[in-house]
N, C-alpha and C positions, 0 to 999 in steps of 0.2 A: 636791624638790617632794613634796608630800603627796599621795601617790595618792586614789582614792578609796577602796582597798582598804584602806590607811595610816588612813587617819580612822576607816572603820567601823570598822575591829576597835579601835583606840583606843579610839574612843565605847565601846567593849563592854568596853575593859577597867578604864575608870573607872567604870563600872555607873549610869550616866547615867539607866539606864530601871529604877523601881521602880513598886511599885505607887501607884496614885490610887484615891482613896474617895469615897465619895459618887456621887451620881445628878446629871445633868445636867435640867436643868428647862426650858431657856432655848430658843428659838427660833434661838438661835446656833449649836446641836450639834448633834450628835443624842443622844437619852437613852440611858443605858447600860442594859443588860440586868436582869433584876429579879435577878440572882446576879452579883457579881462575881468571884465563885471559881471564874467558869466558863472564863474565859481564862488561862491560864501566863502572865502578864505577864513572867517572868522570861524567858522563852525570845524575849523577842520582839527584840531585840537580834540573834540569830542568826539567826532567822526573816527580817530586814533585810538581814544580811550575805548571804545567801543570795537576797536580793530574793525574798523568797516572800511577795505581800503578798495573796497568801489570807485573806479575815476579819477583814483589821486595820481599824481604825475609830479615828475622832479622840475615842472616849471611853477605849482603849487607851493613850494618848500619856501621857509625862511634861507638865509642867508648871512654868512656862511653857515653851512652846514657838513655833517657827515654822510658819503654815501659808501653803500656796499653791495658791489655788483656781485649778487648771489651765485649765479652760475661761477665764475672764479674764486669765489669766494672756496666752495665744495670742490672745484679743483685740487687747490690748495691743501686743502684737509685729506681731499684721499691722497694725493700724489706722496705727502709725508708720511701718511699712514701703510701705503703700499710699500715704498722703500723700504721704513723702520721694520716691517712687519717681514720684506726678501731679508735683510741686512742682520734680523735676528737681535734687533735693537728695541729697547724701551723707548715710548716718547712720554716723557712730564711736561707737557709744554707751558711757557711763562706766561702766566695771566697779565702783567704788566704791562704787556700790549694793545690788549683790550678791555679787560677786565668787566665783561661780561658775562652772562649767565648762559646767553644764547650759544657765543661762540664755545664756552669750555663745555658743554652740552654737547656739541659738534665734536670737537674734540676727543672727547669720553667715548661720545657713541665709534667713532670710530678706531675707537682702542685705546685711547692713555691712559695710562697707570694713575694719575694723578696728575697736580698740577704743582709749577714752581710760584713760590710769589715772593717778593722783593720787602715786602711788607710786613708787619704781623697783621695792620688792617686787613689788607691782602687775602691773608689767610682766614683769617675771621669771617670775613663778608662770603667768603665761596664755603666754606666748614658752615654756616650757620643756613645757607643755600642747599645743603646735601653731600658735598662733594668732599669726598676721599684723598688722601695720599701725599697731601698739600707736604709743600718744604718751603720749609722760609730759608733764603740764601744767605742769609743778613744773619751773625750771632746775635741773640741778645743781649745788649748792653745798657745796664740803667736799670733801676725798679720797675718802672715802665713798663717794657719790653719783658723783662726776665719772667716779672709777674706773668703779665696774658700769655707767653710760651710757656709756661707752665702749665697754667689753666686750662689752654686749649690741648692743650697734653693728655689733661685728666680726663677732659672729655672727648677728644677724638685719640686714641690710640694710635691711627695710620698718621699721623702729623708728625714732623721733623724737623731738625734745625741742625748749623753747621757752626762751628767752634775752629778759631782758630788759633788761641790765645789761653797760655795757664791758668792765668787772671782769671778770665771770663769763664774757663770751667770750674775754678774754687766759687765763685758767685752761683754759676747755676746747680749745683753742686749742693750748696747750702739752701738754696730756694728748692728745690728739689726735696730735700729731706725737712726741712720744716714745712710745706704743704704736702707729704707722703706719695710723691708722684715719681712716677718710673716716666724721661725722655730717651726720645730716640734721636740719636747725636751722630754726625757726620764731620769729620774733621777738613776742613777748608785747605788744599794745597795749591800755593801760588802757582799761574800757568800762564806768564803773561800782560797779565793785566796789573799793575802797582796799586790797588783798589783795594785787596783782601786776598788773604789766605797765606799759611804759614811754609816756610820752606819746605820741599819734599824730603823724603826719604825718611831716617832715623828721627830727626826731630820732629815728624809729624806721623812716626810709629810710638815714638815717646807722650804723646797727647791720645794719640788712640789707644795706648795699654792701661793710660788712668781713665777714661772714658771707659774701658771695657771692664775693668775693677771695680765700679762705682756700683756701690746696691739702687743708686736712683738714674742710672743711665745704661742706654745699650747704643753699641758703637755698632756702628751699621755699614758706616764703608768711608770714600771718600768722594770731596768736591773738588773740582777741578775745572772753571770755567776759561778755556783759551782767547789769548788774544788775535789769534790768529783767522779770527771768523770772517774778516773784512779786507784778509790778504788777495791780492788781486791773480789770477791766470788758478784754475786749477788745478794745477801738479802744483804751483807755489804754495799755494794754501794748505795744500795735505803737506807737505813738508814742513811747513810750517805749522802746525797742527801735531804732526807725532812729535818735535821739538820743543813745543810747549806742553806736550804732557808729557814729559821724559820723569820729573820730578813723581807724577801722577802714578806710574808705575812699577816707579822705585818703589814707593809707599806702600802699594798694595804688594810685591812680591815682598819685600820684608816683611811685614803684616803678617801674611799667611806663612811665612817661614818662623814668624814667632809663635803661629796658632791660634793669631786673630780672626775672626770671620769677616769678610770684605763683601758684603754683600750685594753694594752696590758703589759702581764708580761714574759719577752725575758730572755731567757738563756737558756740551754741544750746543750747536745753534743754527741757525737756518742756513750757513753759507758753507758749513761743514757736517750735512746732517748726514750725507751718503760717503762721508770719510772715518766721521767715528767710531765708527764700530771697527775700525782698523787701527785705533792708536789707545786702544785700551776702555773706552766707555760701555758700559749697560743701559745706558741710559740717554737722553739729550732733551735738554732743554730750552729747544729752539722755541722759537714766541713770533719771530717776527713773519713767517711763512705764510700764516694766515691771511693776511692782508698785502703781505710787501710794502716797503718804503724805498726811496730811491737811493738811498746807502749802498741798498743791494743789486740796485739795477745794473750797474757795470762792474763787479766783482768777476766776469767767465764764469761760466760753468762746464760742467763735462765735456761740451760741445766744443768749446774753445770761441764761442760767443763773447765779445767783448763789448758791443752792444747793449744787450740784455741780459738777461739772467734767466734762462728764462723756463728752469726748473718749477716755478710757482708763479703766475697771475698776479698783476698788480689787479688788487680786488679792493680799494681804499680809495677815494675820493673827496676832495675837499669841493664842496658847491659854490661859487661865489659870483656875486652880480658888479658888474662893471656901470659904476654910476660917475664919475666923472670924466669929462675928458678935455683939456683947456691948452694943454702945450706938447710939444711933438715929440711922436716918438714915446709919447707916455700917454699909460690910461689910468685910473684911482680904482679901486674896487674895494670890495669891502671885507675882503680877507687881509688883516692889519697884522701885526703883532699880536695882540689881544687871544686872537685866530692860532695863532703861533706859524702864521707866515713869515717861507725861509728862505735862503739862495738859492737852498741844494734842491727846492722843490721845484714839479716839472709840470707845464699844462699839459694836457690831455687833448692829442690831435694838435698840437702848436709848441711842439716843443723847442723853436726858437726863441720865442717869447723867455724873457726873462724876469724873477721873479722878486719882488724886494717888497719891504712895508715902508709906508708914509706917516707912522702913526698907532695910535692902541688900535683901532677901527679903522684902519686905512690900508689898504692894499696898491700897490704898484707893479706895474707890471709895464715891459720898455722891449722897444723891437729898434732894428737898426733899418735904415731907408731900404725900401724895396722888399721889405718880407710882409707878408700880409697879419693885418694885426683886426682886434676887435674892437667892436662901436659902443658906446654906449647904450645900454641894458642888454647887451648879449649875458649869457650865462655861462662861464667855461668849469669844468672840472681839472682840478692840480692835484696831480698825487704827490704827497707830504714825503717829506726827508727824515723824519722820525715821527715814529709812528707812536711812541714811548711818548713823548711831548704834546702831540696832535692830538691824542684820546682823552689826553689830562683837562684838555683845554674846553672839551663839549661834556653834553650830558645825557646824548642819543645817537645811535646811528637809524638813519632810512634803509632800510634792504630794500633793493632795484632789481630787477628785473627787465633788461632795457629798461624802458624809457619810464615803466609803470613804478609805482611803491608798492612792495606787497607785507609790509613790516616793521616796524619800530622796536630796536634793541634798545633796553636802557644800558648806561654805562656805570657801572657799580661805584658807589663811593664820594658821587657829585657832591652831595649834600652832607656828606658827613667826611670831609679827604679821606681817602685809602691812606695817604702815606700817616694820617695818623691812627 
């Protein structure tokens, strides 16, 4: 596992942190001092390892960067944690979002049962971290995989995994009784999404009765992730929502009419986290709530906001510096592709501005006559359109505080991929 201590002095010894030029203009920063020679930007790297965040300022920071405005940030986490907690719902929230230590820290403390991850890396990096309850959404399949969910089986007991497929439980099955381990198994029921998960009802009571016969398995209940999370107006989305778990429910009332235990029934997500627990879940594994991305910004919510969303704080920021500007109506920055700059993504305080890349390193951004646009070496903040992509892509966040840094999270798995 990569410690935190592991990353920061890495980050310091690829020399990640150089100097930025220019003055910030924009209502997104704050402006930099009228001398930039007056900061050792060079030192500021150790000044982190040392978490001395004395005078640091997001006009200090490399670029692009990640920022996380704290105060929304903790918004976010209690506002899920409140509802889940009126609504009589579990939250396992998806590490896949950030996959940090900080944030499922926050998380925990604020009540989750555990955490989802997409990975078995996933699961390894936060289990060898401390952390409890993990579920891998993904069956294992392959030596690979079947192996380490096994392993991590043996030695965390609260770990779990989901099966959608005869196949893949005669494999875990066997791997299972030749290393003598007892898994805890979740049977995957399609809800929407063409991705995974086995059709509802009898044939996915028919995979939980061998799953609950097994001397190396215990069937624990089912998965059900809907496609309905990003259904737009919210009456649409709960309708659409109890219709994609119809299968879900089937499952589990025939289940228990056979005398299977259903323990738990896992899916939800940040756009249906105060509808779940009306169409059948114990549970949700919303991920994206924490930070928000613009996916979610114009889905409605309760309010009939079509606008915003604006149950949870956009608390997510990409930092980037505007360095070239040579034909109209276009500025170059330096949030490129590389950055994982996207359409769907929106500036901060200039949300006309339009967003595109030029390049691996190259960032663009195009306004049409008469809207006001920025100069070269402004600084603007762009909250990301997938928040899944945009985390993959750095190897830190800054936590802000207005204008101040009072924080450096590493992001789990830089140096060694999570997704393996």
């Amino acid at each position: 596992m990569t410690t935190r201590r592991d990353f920061i002095t890495a980050g310091a010894a690829m020399g990640v942190l150089a100097a930025t030029h220019g003055s910030a203009t924009t209502t997104s920063t704050a402006k930099a001092g009228p001398c930039l020679a007056d900061c050792d930007i060079m030192e500021l790297n150790q000044r982190i390892i040392r978490r001395d965040f004395r005078g640091i300022t997001k006009d200090m920071l490399p670029t692009p960067c990640l920022i996380i405005d704290l105060d929304a940030f903790h918004h976010n986490i209690n506002q899920m944690a409140t509802t889940a907690k009126a609504n009589k719902i579990n939250v396992r929230p998806h590490v896949k979002v950030h996959k940090s230590l900080a944030v499922a820290k926050a998380q925990r403390d604020a009540g989750a049962i555990g955490l989802t991850c997409s990975t078995i890396a996933e699961a390894e990096l936060f289990s060898d971290a401390g952390f409890k309850g993990m579920m891998f959404t993904k069956q294992p399949v392959g030596r690979n995989n079947t192996q380490r969910a096994i392993a991590l089986s043996k030695k965390d007991p609260t770990f779990m995994f989901v099966c959608d497929d005869n196949q893949v439980f005669d494999w875990v099955e066997e791997a299972a009784a030749a290393h003598h381990a007892r898994v805890r198994v979740l049977v995957s029921v399609y809800a929407g999404l063409a991705r995974q998960g086995m059709q509802g009802g009898q044939p996915a009571v028919e995979l939980a009765k061998r799953i609950d016969g097994s001397k190396h398995m215990k069937f624990e209940g089912f998965m059900a992730y809907s496609g309905a999370v990003h259904t737009k107006t919210f009456e649409a989305r709960r309708k659409a929502s109890y219709e994609s778990l119809a299968g879900a429910r089937e499952s589990r009332d025939l289940a228990l009419k056979a005398g299977l235990p259903v323990n738990i029934m896992s899916g939800g997500a940040t756009g249906t986290y105060n509808i779940d627990h009306e169409v059948g879940l114990t549970e949700l594994q919303a991920g994206t709530y924490c930070f928000m991305d613009t996916a979610y910004f114009t889905i409605g919510g309760r309010d009939g906001d079509m606008e915003r969303y604006n149950d949870f704080k956009p608390a997510l920021t990409v930092l980037t510096t505007m360095d070239s500007q040579y034909h109209p109506n276009l500025i170059s920055s330096d949030y490129g592709a590389k950055a994982m700059a996207g359409r769907g993504d929106i500036v901060r305080d200039m949300p006309w501005l339009k967003v595109g890349n030029g390049g691996a390193e190259y960032g663009a951004l195009t306004w049409k006559d008469g809207e006001k646009f920025p100069k070269i070496g402004d600084r603007l903040e762009i909250y990301p359109s997938s928040l899944d992509m945009s985390t993959n892509a750095y190897d830190r966040y800054y936590v802000a505080q207005g204008d101040k840094i009072v924080d450096v999270w590493p992001i789990m798995g830089r140096s060694g991929a999570a997704q393996r």
